[in-house]
C-alpha positions in Angstrom: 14.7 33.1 60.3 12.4 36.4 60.8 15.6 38.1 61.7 13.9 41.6 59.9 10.7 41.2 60.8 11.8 40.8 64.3 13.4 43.5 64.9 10.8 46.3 63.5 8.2 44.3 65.5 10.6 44.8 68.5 11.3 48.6 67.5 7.0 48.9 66.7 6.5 47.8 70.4 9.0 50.2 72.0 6.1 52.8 70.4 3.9 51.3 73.5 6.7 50.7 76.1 7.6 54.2 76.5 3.9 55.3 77.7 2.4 54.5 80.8 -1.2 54.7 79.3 -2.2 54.4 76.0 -4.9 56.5 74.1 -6.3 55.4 70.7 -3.9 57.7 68.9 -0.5 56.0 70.2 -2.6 52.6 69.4 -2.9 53.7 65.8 0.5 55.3 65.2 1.8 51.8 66.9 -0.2 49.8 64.5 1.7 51.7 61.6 4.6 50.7 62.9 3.6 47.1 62.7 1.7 47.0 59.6 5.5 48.4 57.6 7.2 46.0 59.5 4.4 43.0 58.3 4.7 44.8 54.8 8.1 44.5 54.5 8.6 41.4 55.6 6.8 40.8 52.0 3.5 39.2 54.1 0.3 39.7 51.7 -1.1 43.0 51.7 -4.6 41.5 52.2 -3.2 39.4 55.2 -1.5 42.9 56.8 -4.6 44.7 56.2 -7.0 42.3 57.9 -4.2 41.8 61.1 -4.4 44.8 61.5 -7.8 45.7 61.8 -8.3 42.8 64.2 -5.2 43.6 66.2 -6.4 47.4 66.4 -10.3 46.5 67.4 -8.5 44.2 70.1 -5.8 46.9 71.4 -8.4 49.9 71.8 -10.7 47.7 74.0 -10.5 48.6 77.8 -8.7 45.6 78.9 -5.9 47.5 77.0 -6.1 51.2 77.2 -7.1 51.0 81.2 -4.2 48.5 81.7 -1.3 49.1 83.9 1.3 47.6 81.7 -0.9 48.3 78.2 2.7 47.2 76.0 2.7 43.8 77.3 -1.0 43.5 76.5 -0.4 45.0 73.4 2.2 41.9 72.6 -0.3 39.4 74.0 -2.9 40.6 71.4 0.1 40.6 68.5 1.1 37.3 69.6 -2.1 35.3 69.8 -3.3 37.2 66.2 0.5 35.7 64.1 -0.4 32.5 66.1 -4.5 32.5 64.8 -2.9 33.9 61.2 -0.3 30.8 60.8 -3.3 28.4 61.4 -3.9 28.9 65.3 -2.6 25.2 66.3 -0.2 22.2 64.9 -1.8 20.3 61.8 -0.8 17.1 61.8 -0.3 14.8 58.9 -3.4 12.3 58.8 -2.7 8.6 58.6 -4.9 6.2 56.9 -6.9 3.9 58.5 -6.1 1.2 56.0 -2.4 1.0 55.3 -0.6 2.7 53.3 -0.7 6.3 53.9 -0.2 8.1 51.0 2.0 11.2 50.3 1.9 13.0 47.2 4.6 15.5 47.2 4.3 18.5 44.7 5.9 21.3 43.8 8.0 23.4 41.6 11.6 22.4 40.4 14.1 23.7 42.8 12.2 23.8 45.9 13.4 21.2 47.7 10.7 18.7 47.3 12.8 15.7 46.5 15.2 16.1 49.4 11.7 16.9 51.7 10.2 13.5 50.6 13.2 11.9 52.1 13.3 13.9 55.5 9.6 13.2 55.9 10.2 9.6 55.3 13.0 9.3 57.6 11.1 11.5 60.6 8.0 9.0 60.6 10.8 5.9 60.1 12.2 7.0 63.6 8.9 7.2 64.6 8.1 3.4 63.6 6.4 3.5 60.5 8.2 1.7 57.5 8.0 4.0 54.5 8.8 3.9 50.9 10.1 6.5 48.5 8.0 6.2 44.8 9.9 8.1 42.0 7.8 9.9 39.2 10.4 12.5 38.5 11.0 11.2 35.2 12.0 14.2 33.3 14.5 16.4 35.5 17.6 15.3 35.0 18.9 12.3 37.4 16.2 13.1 39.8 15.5 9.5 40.0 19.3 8.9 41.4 18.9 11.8 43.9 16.2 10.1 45.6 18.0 6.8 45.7 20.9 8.8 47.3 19.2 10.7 50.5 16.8 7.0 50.6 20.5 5.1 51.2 21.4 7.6 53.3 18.1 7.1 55.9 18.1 3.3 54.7 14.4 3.9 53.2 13.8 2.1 50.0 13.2 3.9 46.7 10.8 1.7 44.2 11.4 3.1 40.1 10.8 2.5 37.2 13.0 3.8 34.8 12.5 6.9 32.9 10.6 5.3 29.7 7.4 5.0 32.0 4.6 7.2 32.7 4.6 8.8 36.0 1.0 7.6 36.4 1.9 4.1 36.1 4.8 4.5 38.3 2.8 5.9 40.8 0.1 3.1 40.9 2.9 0.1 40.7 4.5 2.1 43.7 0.8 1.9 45.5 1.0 -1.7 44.9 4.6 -3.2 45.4 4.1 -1.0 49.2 0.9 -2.9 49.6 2.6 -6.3 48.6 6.0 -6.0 50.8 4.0 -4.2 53.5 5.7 -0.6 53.7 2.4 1.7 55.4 4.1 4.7 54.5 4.6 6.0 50.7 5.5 9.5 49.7 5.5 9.7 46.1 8.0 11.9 44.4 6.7 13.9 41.5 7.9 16.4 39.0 7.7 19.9 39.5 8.7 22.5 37.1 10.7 26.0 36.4 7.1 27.3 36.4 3.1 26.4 36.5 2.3 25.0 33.5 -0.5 23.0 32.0 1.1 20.0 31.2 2.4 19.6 34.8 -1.2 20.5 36.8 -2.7 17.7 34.1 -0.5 15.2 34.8 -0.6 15.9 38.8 -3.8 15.8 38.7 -3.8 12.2 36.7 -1.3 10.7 39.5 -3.9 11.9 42.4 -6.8 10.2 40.5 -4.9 7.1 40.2 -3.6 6.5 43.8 -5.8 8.9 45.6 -3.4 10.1 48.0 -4.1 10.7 52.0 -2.2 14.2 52.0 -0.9 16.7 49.1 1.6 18.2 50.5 3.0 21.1 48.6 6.7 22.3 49.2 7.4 25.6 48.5 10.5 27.8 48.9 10.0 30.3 51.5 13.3 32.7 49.6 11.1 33.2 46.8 8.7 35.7 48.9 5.3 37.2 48.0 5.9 34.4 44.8 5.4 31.5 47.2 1.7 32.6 48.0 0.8 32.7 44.2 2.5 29.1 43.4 0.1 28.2 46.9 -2.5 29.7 45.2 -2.4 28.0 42.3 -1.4 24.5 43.3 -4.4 24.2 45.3 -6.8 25.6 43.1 -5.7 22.5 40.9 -5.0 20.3 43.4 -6.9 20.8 46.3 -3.8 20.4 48.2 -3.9 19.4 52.0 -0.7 21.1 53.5 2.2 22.6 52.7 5.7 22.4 53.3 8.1 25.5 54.0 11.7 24.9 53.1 14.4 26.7 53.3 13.0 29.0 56.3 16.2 29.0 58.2 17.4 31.5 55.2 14.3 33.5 55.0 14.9 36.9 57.1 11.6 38.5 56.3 8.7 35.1 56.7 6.2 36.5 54.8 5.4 33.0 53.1 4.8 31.6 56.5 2.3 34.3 57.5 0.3 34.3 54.0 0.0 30.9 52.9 -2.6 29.4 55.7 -4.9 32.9 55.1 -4.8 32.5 51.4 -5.0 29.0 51.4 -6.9 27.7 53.7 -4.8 25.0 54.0 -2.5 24.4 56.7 1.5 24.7 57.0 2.5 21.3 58.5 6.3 20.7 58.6 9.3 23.6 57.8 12.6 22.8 56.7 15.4 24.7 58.7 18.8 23.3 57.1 20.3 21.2 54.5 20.5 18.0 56.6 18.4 15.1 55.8 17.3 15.7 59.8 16.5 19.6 59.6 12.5 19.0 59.2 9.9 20.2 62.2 6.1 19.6 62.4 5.1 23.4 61.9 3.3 24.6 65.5 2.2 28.2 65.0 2.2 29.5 68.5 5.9 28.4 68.8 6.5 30.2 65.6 5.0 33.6 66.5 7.2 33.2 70.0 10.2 33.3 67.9 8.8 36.0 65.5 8.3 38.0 68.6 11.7 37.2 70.2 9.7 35.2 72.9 12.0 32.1 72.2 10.6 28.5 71.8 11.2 26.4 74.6 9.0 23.8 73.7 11.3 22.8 70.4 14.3 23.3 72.2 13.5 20.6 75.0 12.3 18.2 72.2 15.3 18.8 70.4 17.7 18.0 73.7 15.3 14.8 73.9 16.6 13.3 70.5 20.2 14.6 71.1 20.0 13.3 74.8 21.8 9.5 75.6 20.3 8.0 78.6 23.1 5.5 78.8 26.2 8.5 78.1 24.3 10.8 80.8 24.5 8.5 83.4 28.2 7.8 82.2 29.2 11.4 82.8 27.3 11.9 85.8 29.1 9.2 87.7 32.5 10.9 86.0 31.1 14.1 87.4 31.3 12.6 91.1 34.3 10.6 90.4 36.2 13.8 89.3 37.2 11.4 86.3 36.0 14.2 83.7 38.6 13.8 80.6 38.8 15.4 77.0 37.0 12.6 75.6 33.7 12.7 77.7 34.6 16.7 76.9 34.1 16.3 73.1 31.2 13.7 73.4 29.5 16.4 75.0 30.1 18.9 71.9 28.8 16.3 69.7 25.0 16.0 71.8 24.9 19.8 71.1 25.9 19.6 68.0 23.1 17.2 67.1 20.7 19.7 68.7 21.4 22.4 65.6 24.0 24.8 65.4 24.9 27.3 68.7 22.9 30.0 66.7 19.4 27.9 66.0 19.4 27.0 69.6 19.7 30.3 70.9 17.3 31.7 68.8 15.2 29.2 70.8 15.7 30.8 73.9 13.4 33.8 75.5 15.1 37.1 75.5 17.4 36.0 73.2 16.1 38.4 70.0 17.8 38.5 66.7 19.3 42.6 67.8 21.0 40.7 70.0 21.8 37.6 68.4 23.6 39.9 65.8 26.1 40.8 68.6 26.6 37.4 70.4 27.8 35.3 67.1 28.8 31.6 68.0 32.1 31.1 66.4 31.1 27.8 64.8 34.8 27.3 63.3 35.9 28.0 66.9 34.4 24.5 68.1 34.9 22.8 65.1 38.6 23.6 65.8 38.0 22.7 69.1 37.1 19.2 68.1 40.2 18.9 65.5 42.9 19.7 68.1 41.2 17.0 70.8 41.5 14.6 68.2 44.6 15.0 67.2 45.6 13.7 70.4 46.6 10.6 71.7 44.2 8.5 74.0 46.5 8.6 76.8 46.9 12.4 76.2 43.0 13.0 76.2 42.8 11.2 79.2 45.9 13.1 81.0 46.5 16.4 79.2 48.5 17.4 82.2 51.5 15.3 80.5 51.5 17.8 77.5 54.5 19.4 77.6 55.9 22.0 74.7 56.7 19.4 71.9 53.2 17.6 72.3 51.4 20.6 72.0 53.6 21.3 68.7 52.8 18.2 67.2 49.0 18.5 68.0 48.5 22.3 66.8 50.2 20.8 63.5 48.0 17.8 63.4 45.1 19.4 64.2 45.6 22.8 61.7 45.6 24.8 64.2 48.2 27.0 66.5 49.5 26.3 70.0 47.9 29.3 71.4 44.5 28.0 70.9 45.8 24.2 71.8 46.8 26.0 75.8 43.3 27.7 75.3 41.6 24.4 74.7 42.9 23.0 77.7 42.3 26.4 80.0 38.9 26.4 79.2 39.2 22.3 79.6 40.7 23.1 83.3 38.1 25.7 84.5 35.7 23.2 83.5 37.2 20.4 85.2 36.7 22.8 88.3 33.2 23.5 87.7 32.7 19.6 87.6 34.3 19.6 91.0 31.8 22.0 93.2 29.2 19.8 91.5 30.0 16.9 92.9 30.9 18.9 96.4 26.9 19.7 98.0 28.1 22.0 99.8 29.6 24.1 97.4 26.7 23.3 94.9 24.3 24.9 97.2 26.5 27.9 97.2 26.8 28.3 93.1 23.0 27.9 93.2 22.9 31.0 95.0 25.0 32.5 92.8 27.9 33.0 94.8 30.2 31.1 92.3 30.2 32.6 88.7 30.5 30.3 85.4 34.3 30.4 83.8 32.9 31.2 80.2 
């Protein structure tokens, strides 16, 4: 995500970097610089033209232009002005006093707002609440049955009606069976539409009379550009919407949705969506997100996200295999599937500092690579996993067919397997630790 408007921010700043002090001039040809890359990352021309003036009136003051290092400030100033634009901290979903919390979900057709209803369900279920899905998508065509499908999939109940009811009522018999069998979440699932119409904001507006929701929370597709802002526009005009929902930012290269909507708005982004899995949702924290726009990185997501990958029980497991030497191709591929749950190679990079998307472009994970990886290791036997020294010729044969792949890359698979096996060794020497600490001992990949 950002991947464009990264890089011309990056290429804008190396305006600054290459002057030891800045004058007003270079501040204002550097601010040109930004305010294409802003404008072409389709952000709102009334959002570009007001960051810019603030970012200018900042850069020309004399903590700046007297600075020793005047770039760096210069970023400091950008950074802290994308993280004020976006909505300065994390807004976070209110929950009623009085069980249930209501979630009205809105939104036009296409934009993910059926599948986001179930994420956000299944985010506060692992947090402990006990949600239910309400369906009053009555019109699109087996929108009911998609929501039953991603409910079974996070084991969240979906309470309908039928299609020969009005959404209203469903709504309000939804309210009350949660009420009834306890549930103190309810997001209710409405219909959106190919476009803003009438008939739709009337009946929206009907539903949010009836159950008078805790949050409306409008999903909108962050592809769709400088289009999102208008649909934001609108929606909470009508509505008086409380948040929005971002989906689909993990394909957006420019983010100009995600720096219009709070400034046009007034309302607050709250979660993103970054993939197609029924886990790829995030709470929305601005300052993180201007980090990554400024290829800063995002450590703070990237530790929470090792937290839910991370298995107390399995890390003690393999750290007692570490000082045993007992490492095998099992533990090996358990390991691959903890990253795995963290994202893909590519989102978690992005998450680290230094790591901007100029080089990111260069260093692509070979995603197929591991997933090969994982296909040759299981098409192994147990005994083989736990002693590939005993693989001889025709078992490496049989396991390049079984797995798809060749036996070049099964002896790579155990070379790479080997020099990690040695690694694991001067870990559980502390002698030789303290050595590779000081960087006498370089990593085999």
């Amino acid at each position: 995500m950002f991947q464009s408007l990264s890089e011309k921010l990056s290429n804008a700043f190396k305006k600054f970097r290459n002057k030891g002090k800045l004058t007003e001039a270079d501040v204002k040809v550097g601010m040109r610089e930004i305010k294409l890359a802003l404008l072409e990352a389709d952000v709102n021309f009334k959002v570009v033209k007001e960051f810019i003036n603030t970012v200018s009136a900042r850069a020309v003051g004399s903590d700046v232009l007297e600075s020793l290092v005047p770039a760096q400030q210069i970023v400091k100033i950008v950074n802290e002005e994308l993280t004020n634009l976006m909505g300065g901290s994390q807004a976070k979903l209110t929950i009623a006093s009085k069980p249930p919390t209501v979630i009205m979900m809105v939104g036009l057709q296409g934009a993910g707002k059926t599948t986001h209803a179930a994420k956000l369900a299944g985010m506060y279920k692992n947090q402990g609440k006990n949600p239910l899905l309400v369906a009053c998508d009555v019109y699109r065509p087996a929108a009911i049955k998609q929501l039953e499908i991603v409910g079974e999939a996070l084991n969240i109940p979906v309470f309908q009606m039928g299609t020969d009811v009005s959404p209203v009522k469903i709504a309000a018999e939804g309210i009350k069976y949660a009420e009834k069998k306890g549930y103190d979440m309810v997001f209710v699932d409405t219909a959106g539409r190919l476009h803003i119409d009438e008939e739709l904001m009337e009946e929206l507006k009907k539903i949010k009379a009836e159950v008078k929701p805790t949050e409306i929370l409008l999903t909108i597709d962050a592809m769709i550009g400088q289009d999102a802002v208008n649909v934001a526009e609108t929606f909470n005009e009508l509505l008086d919407i409380t948040g929005v929902i971002l989906t689909k930012l993990d394909g957006d290269t420019r983010g100009g949705a995600a720096l219009s909507v709070k400034y046009v708005t007034g309302k607050p982004i709250k979660f993103i969506g970054t993939g197609e899995k029924l886990d790829k949702i995030e709470p929305f924290h601005p300052d993180r997100m201007a980090s990554r726009i400024l290829g800063m990185g995002d450590v703070l997501t990237l530790i929470e996200k090792a937290e839910q990958a991370y298995d107390e029980k399995k890390a003690a497991e393999l750290e007692a295999k570490i000082r045993q030497q007992t490492f095998t191709l099992d533990d090996y591929l358990d390991q691959f599937a903890q990253l795995k749950n963290m994202g893909s190679m590519e989102q978690i990079m992005s998450m680290m500092p230094g790591m901007n998307s100029a080089a990111m472009k260069d260093a692509k994970v070979d995603e197929k690579m591991l997933a090969r990886q994982e296909a040759i290791i299981k098409s192994m036997t147990k005994q083989e996993r736990e002693k590939p020294e005993i693989l001889a010729a025709s078992r490496k044969i049989r396991i390049a067919k079984g797995s798809g792949t060749s036996v070049e890359e099964v002896n790579k698979l155990l070379k790479q397997f080997d020099q990690i096996k040695k690694l694991m060794k001067q870990f559980s020497n502390p002698s030789k630790l303290s050595k590779f600490a000081k960087g006498r001992m370089k990593m085999p990949f």
